[in-house]
N, C-alpha and C positions, 0 to 999 in steps of 0.2 A: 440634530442632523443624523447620528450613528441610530436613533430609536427610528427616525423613518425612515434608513435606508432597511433596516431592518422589517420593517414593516412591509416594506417592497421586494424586499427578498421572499418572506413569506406568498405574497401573493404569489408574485413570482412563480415559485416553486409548486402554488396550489393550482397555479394556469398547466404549467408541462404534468403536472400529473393527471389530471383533464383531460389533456389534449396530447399525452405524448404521443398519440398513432400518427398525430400530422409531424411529429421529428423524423417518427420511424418511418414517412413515408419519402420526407426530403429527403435522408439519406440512403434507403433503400440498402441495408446493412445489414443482414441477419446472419445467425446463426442455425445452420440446416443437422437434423438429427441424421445420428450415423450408428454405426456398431458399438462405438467408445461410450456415447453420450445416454443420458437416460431421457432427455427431452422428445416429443414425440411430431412437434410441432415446428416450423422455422420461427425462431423469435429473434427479434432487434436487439442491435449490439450499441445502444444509444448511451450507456452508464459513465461514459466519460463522454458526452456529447451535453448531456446535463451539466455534469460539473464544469465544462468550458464556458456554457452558458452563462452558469453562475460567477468564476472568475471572469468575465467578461463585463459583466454588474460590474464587481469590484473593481474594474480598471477604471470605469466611469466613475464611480462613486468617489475615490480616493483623489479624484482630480478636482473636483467641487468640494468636498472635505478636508480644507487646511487641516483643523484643530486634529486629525488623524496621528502628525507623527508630535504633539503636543500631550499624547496621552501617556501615562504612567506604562503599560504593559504593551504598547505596541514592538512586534518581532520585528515586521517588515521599517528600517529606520529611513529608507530615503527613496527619493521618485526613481534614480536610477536604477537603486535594486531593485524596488516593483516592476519595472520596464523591463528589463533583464531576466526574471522570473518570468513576466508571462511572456516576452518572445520566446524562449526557449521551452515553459512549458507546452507553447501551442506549435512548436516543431515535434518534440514528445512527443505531444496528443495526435499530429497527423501520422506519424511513423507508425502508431499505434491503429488508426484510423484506417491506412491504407493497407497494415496485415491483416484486420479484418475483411477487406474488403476482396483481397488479392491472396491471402496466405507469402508472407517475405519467407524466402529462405531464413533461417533465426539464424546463420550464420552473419550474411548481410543486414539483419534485422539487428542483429549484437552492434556490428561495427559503428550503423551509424546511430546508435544508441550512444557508444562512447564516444563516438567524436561528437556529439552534440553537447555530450555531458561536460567534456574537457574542454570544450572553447569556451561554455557556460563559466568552470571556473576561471578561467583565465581573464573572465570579464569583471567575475562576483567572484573576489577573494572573501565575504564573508560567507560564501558555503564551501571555503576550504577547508579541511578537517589538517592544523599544520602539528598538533601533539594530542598525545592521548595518554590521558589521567584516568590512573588504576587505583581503586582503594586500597590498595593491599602493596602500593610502590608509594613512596615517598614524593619523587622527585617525576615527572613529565615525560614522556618520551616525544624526543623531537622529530617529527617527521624531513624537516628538510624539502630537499629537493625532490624526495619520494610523495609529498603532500599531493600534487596533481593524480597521479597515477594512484595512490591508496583511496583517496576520494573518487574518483570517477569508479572504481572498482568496487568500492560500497555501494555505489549507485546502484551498480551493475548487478550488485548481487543480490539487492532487497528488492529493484526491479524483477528481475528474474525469480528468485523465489517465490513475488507476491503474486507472478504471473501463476507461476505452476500451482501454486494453494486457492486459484480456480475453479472450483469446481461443480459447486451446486448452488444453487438456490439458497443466499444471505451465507452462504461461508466470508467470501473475499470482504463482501459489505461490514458484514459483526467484525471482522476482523478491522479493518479501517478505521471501523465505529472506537472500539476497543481503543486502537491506537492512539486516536484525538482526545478521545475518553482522559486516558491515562497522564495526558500533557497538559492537560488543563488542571489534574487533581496535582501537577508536581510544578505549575506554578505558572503555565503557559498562557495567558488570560490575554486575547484578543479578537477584534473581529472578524479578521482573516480566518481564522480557526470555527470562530462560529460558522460562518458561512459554508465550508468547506461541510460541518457538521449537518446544515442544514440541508445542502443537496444532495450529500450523501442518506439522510430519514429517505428524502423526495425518491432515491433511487431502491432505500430498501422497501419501501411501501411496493413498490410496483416488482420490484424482484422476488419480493415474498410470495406473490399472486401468479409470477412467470410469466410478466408481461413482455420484462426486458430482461437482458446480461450486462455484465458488467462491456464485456470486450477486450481487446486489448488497449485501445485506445483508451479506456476508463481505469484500468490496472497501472495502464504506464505514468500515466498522468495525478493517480492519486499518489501513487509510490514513490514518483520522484519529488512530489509537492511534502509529502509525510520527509522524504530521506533530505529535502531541503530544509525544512522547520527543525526537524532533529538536530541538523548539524547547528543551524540556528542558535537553538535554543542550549547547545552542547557549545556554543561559542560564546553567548550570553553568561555562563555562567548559570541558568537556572538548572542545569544537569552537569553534576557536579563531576561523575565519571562514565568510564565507554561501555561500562560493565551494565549500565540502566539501558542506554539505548538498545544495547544486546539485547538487554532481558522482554524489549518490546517487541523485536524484530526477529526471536531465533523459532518461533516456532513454524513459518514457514520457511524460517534458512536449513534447521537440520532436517526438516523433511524433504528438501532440495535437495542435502548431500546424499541426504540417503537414497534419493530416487537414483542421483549421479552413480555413486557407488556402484550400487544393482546392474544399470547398464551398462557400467563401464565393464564390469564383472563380467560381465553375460556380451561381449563383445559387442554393443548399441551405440550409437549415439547418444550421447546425454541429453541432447534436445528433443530425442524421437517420442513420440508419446506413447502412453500406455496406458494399463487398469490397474497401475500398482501406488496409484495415490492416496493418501491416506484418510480421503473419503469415498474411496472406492474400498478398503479393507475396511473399513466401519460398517459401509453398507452391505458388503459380505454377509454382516450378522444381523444389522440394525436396521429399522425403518428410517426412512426419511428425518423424521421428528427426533428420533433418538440422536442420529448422528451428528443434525446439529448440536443440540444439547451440547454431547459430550466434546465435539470442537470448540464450544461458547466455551468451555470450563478448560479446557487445552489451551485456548490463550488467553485466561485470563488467573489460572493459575498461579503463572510466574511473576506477574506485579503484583497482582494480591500477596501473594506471600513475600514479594520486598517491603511491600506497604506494612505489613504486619510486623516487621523489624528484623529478619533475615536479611544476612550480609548479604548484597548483590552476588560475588563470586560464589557463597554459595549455594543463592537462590539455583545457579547458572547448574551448578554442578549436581543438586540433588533434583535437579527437573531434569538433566539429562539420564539421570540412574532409571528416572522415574516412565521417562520418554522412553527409552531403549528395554524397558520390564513390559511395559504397557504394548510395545510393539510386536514384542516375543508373544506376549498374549492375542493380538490381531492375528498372526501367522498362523499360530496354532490354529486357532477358530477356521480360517481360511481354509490351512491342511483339511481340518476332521472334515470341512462343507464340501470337499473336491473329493 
């Protein structure tokens, strides 16, 4: 059953790549080039309009497929937290949906981000993160009562970081990639995971060409699906401490703070946009092709090098020496080009 739903996944995904101009015509979604933007063209915000797609399969499939939670490595363990996951993923994905289509104040776009996030756990106490194991601490830190509010707030912060690390052509996508990547090599082995794997190729085949964008709707929705399974798989026990999940999640987190910082500095809004993203100082110097590159190797840096047998805490700490040298070096380039 799991190798032909497989099988139908792939057509699946071989149909919308085909044919995604009839998505982008349903939804009538695009993204219009402006002063900020290097696109010259208006393209479709369908990249989390796919993946819905594709969890959408999965809803079906998983109700015809008993022997699913009979298997050895399945995350998701019961119908109600599958039910529960994709209701609230597909409140996610419309919030997402309708800032694409409308632009939400990000203030009101925040708010009901977290209240959707905090009813979610209040329903799904296994995506509560309730203590947090350090290599380097013996003993567990118990969350408590504070468990609701530090998890909705991790949400909130890999959400939003994963939004702002947006920016060109297969960044946000490698980055995704990367992440799932990494959760299968440290022990995550299901179909859920595939799936997600596979609509996410389906979206970078066509992003690499500048068919489509990710959008918000595709940002909010892979990031809270990714900050689910992490918590998951950090509650499972296949992730032993909070220091791994970090090392997945911080390269669009300190480039978040450091965007915060600068505006907060500079009297802004921290949600105001700008040309100070760290694929806009690449591109400063670099072509298109190089800056990927050198992003593909920025996030995959800091698991390679835990995988290699570097402590996690100080994976953490000689990638921030590394991050903040490498930055100095951006700036400078920036200065001499200005």
């Amino acid at each position: 059953m799991i190798l032909g739903a497989i099988i139908i996944l792939l057509l699946m995904n071989f149909f919308i790549l085909k044919n995604y101009y009839l998505i982008s015509k349903f939804f009538n979604i695009y993204d219009y080039p402006n002063n900020r933007k290097i696109h010259n063209v208006k393209t479709p915000l369908i990249g989390g309009v796919i993946f819905f797609i594709n969890l959408t399969f999965f809803l079906i499939f998983f109700e015809f497929e008993t022997n699913y939670y009979n298997q050895k490595y399945n995350l998701l363990l019961e119908k109600r937290e599958i039910y529960l996951y994709f209701v609230f993923s597909t409140i996610i994905f419309l919030i997402g949906l309708i800032d694409d289509k409308i632009d939400l104040n990000p203030y009101l776009k925040l708010f009901f981000l977290g209240l959707s996030i905090f009813i979610f756990l209040i329903l799904c106490k296994s995506a509560l993160i309730t203590e947090l194991n350090f290599s380097f601490f013996e003993k567990p830190i118990h969350l408590g009562k504070y468990s609701y509010f530090f998890t909705t707030l991790c949400f909130l912060l890999f959400i939003n970081s994963s939004n702002m690390f947006d920016g060109i052509n297969l960044q946000s996508g490698i980055f995704f990639f990367i992440f799932l990547t990494a959760l299968i090599v440290l022990g995550a082995i299901d179909f859920f995971i595939l799936l997600i794997i596979i609509s996410l190729i389906c979206f970078l085949i066509l992003n690499s060409k500048g068919k489509i964008f990710m959008g918000d709707s595709g940002i909010f929705l892979y990031s809270f699906t990714l900050g689910f399974l992490s918590i998951k798989i950090y509650n499972l026990d296949i992730i032993k401490n909070v220091e791994i999940i970090f090392i997945l999640m911080m390269v669009p987190g300190i480039d978040m703070l450091r965007l915060f910082i600068v505006r907060i500095y500079n009297k802004k809004s921290p949600f105001r946009p700008d040309n100070l993203h760290i694929h806009h100082l690449l591109l400063n110097k670099f072509n298109y092709s190089k800056t990927i590159l050198i992003l593909f190797f920025l996030i995959t840096i800091p698991f390679v090098t835990f995988l290699l047998g570097l402590k996690s805490y100080l994976v953490i700490i000689v990638y921030l020496i590394f991050y903040l040298i490498f930055l100095n070096q951006l700036s400078y380039i920036k200065n001499k080009l200005e």
